[in-house]
NUTI-522941 format. One line per 8 residues: number of its first residue (from 1); their letters; for each residue y, x, z of C-alpha. Coordinates in Angstrom, 3 decimals, always signed. Layout:
<nodes>
NUM	a	Y/X/Z; ... $
</nodes>
This chain:
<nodes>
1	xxxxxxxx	+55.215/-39.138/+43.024; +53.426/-42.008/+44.775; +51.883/-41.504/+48.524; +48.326/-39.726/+48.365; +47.670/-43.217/+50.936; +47.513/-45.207/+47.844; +44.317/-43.009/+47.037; +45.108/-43.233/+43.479 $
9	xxxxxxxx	+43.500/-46.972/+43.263; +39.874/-46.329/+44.957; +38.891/-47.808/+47.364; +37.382/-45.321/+50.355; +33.988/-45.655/+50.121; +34.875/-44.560/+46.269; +36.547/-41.877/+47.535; +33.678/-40.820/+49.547 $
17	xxxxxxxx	+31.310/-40.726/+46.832; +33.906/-38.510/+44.423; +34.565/-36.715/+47.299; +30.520/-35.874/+47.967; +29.692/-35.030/+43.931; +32.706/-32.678/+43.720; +32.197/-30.931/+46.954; +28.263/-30.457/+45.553 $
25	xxxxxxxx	+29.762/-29.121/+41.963; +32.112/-27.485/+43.774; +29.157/-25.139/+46.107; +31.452/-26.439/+48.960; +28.626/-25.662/+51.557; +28.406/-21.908/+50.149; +32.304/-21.268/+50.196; +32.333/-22.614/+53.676 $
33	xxxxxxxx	+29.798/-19.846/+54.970; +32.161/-17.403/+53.293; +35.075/-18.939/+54.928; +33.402/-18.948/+58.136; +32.523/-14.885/+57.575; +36.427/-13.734/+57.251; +37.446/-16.234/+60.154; +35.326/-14.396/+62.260 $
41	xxxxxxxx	+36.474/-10.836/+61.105; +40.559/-12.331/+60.921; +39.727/-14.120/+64.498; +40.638/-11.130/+66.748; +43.566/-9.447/+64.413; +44.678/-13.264/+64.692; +44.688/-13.349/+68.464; +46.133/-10.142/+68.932 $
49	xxxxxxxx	+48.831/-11.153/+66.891; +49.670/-14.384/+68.723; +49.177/-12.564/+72.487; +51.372/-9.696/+71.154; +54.024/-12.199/+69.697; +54.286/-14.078/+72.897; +54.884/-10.777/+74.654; +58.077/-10.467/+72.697 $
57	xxxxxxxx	+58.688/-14.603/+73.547; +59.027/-14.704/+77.103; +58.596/-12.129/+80.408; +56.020/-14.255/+81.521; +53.414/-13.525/+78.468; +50.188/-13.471/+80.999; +51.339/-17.209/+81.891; +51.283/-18.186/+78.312 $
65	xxxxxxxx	+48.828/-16.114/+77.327; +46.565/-17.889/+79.758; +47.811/-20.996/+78.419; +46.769/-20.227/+74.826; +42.847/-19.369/+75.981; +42.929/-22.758/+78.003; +43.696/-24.943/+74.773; +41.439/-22.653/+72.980 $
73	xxxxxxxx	+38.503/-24.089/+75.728; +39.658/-27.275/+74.869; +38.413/-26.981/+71.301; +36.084/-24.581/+71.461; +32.011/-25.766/+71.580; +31.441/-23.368/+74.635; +33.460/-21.504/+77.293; +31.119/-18.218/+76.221 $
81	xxxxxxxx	+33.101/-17.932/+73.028; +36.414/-18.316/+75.225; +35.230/-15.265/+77.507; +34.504/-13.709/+74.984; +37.725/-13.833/+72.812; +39.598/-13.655/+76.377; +37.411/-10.231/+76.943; +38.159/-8.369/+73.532 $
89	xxxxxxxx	+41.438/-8.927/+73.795; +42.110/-7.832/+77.011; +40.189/-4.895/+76.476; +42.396/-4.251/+73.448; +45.757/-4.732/+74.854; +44.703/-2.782/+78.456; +43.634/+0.448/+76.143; +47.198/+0.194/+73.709 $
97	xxxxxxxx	+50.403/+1.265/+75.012; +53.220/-1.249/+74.178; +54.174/+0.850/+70.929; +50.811/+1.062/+69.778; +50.338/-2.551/+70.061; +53.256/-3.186/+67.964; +52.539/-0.974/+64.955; +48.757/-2.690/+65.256 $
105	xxxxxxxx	+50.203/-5.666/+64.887; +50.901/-4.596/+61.129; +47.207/-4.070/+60.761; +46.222/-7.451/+62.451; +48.863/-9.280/+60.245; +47.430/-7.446/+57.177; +43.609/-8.530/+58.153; +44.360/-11.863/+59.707 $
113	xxxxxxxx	+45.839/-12.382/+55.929; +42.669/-11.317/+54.257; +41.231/-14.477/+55.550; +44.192/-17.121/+54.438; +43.743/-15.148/+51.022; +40.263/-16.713/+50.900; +41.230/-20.083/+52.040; +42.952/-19.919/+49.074 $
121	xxxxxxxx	+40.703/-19.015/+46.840; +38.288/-21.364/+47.963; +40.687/-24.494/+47.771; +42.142/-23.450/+44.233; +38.392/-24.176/+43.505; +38.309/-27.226/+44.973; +41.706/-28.123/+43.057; +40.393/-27.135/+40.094 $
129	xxxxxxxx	+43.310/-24.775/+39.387; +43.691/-20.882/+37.998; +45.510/-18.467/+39.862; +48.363/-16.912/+38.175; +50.335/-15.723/+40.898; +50.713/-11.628/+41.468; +48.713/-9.975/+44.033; +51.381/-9.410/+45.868 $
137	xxxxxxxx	+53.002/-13.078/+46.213; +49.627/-13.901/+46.995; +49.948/-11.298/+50.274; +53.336/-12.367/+51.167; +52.130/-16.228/+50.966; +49.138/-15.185/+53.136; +51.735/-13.154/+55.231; +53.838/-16.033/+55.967 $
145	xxxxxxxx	+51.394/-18.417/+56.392; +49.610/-16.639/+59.184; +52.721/-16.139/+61.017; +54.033/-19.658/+60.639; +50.657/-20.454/+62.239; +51.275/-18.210/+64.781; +54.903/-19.811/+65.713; +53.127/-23.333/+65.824 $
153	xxxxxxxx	+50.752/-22.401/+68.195; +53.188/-21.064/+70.192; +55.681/-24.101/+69.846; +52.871/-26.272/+70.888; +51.792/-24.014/+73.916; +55.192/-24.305/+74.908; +55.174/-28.306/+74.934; +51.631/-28.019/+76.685 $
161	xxxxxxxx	+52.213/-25.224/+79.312; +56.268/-26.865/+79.716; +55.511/-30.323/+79.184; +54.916/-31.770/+82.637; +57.841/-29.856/+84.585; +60.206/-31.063/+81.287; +58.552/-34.942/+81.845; +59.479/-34.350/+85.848 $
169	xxxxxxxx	+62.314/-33.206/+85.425; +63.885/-35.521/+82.611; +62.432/-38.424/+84.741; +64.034/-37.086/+88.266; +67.180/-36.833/+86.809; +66.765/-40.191/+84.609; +65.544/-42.044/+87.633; +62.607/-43.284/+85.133 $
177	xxxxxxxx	+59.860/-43.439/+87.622; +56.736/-42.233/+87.592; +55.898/-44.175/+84.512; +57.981/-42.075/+81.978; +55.275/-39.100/+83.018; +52.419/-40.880/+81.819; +54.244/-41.322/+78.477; +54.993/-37.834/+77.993 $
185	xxxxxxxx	+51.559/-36.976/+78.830; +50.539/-38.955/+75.919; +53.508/-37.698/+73.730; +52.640/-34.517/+74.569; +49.103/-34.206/+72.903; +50.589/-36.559/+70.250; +53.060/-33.314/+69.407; +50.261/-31.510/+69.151 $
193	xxxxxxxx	+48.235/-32.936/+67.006; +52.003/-33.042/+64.484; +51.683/-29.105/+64.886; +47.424/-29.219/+63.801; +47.973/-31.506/+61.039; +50.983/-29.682/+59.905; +49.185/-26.522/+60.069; +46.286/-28.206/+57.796 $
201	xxxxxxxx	+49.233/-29.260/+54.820; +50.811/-25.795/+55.170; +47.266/-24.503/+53.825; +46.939/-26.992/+51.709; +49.979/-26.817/+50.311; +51.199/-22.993/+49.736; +47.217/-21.060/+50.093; +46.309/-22.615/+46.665 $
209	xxxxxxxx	+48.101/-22.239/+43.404; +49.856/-25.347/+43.709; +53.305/-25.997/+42.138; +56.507/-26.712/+44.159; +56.891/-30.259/+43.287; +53.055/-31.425/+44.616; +53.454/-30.320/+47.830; +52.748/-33.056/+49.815 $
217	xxxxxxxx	+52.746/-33.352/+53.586; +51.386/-35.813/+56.259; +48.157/-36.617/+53.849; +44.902/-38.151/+53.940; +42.911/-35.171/+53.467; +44.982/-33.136/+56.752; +44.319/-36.299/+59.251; +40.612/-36.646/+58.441 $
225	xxxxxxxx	+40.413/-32.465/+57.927; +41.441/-32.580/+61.598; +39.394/-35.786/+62.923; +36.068/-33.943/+61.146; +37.080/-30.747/+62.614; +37.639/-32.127/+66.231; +34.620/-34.305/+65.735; +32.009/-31.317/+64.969 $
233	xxxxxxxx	+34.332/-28.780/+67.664; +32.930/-32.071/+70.170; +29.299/-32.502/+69.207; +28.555/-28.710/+69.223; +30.085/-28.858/+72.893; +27.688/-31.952/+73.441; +24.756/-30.091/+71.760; +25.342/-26.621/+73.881 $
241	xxxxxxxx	+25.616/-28.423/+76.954; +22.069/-30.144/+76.775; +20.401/-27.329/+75.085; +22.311/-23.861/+76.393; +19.145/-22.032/+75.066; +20.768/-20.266/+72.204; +20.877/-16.941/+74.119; +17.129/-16.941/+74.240 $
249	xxxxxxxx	+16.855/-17.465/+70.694; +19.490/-14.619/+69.669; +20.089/-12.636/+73.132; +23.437/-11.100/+73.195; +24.023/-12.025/+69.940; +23.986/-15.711/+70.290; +27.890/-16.179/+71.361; +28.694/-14.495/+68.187 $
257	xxxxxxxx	+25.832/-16.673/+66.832; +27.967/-19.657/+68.098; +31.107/-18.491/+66.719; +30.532/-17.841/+63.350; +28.448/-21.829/+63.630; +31.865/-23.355/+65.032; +33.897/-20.902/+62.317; +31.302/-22.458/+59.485 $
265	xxxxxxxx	+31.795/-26.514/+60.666; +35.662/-25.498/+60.826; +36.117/-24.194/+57.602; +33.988/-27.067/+56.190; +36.521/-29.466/+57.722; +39.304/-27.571/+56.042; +37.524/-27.857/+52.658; +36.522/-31.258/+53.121 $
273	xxxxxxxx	+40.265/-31.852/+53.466; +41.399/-30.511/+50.337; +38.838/-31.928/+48.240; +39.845/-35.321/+49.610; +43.322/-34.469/+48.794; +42.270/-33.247/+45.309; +39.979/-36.014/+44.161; +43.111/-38.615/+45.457 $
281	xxxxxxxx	+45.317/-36.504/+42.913; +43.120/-36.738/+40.269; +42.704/-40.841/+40.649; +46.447/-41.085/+40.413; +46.430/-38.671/+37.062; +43.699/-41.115/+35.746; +45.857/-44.022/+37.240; +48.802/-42.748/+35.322 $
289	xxxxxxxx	+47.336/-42.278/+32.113; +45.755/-45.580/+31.883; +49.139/-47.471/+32.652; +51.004/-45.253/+29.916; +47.576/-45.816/+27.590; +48.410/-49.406/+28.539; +52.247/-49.490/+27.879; +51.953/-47.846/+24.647 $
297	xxxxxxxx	+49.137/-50.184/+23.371; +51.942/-53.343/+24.533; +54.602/-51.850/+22.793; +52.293/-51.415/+19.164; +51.649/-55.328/+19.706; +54.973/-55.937/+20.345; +56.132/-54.015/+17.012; +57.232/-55.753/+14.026 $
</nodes>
């Protein structure tokens, strides 16, 4: 199978027009609002999960956990949002006992799934394909992707929280200078954006009803699914921070308000993504076809 980079022959603005009509025939702007509705219901089950999980990682799960809301703030539009994710899930693990925070963790799994379930719904429409897999495989895919998600947040809170006493350390002992930290600070964030793209293919490749042999990794529609989704994450910080007057608008609603905006944009970026991805498959069909079309009609001249 050739590299999705070839784009199947079109150039990009001609990818950026199919892209555009099939997005528009594809009510892309509709499924993202639905999206953006279970992301903010799977948001908190989804959090739980990963503060619970990094309980059972190391001793020092208030470190990490504090870690995890800081590169949240990162990408977040507004630290409101990050208080008040950092809030409800404080409150939630302060009332729960350790035991009782493990068996909700089944629960949190089971609703944080509900919302990969509709990822994939949404991007087998994109794809253009039917969904013949059992209910249940459809769970355990959901399952699995949600807690691979999990493990790659942690992984890269690990290089980020880590990172700088590993870079110290490596270059003390290395006698590399002070120079060798600078280049892990910028391998660092380089490892993380590996772990964000790779999250992007792992949707795009198991939450649709895609076979084995087209799963595809490193592609065109995960690197610009994660530029658009950084880019919007960016301008809604940019628009907040000149006009904070959202709370006057919606009162104590408007975080939430916020939220479910930034949960929108995000799973717009995600769609985006795989349409990109889709309409670059469905060049290269096209390009295949017309080079067998064409090889056929050379062999019929060719004939005696």
């Amino acid at each position: 199978m050739r590299s999705l980079w070839h784009l199947g022959g079109l150039t990009w603005p001609q990818l950026v027009v199919r892209v555009g009509r099939q997005s528009m025939r594809d009510e892309l702007i509709g499924r993202a609002a639905e999206l953006g509705y279970f992301f903010l219901f799977s948001v908190f089950p989804l959090l739980l999960f990963l503060t619970t999980l990094l309980g059972y990682v190391a001793r020092g799960s208030w470190q990490l956990r504090s870690q995890l809301f800081q590169w949240v703030s990162r990408v977040s539009p507004s630290a409101d949002i990050v208080d008040l994710l950092r809030s409800t899930i404080e409150g939630i693990t302060t009332a729960r006992g350790g035991a009782k925070l493990s068996f909700g963790l089944v629960a949190a799994i089971w609703v944080a799934s509900n919302g990969m379930i509709a990822v994939g719904r949404t991007l087998n429409t994109a794809c253009g394909l039917r969904e013949s897999r059992p209910w249940w495989w459809r769970r355990l895919t959901s399952i699995g992707l949600v807690t691979a998600f999990a493990l790659g947040t942690i992984l890269a809170l690990v290089v980020i929280f880590f990172g700088e006493t590993i870079s110290l350390e490596v270059a003390a002992a290395l006698d590399l200078g002070g120079g060798f930290a600078w280049i892990w600070r910028v391998t660092q964030w380089s490892l993380v954006l590996f772990f964000v793209v790779v999250a992007f293919d792992l949707i795009y490749n198991f939450a649709p009803n895609l076979a084995a042999d087209h799963h595809v990794w490193f592609t065109p529609g995960a690197f610009i699914g994660v530029g658009l989704w950084i880019a919007t994450s960016y301008g809604m910080r940019v628009y907040i921070a000149n006009f904070p007057y959202y709370s006057m608008a919606y009162g104590s609603l408007g975080v939430v308000i916020v939220l479910l905006l930034w949960f929108y944009l995000t799973a717009a970026a995600l769609l985006i993504g795989g349409e990109i991805n889709s309409e670059i498959a469905v060049a290269m069909q096209g390009e295949e076809a017309e080079r067998a079309a064409r090889s056929r009609t050379r062999r019929v001249a060719q004939a005696p």
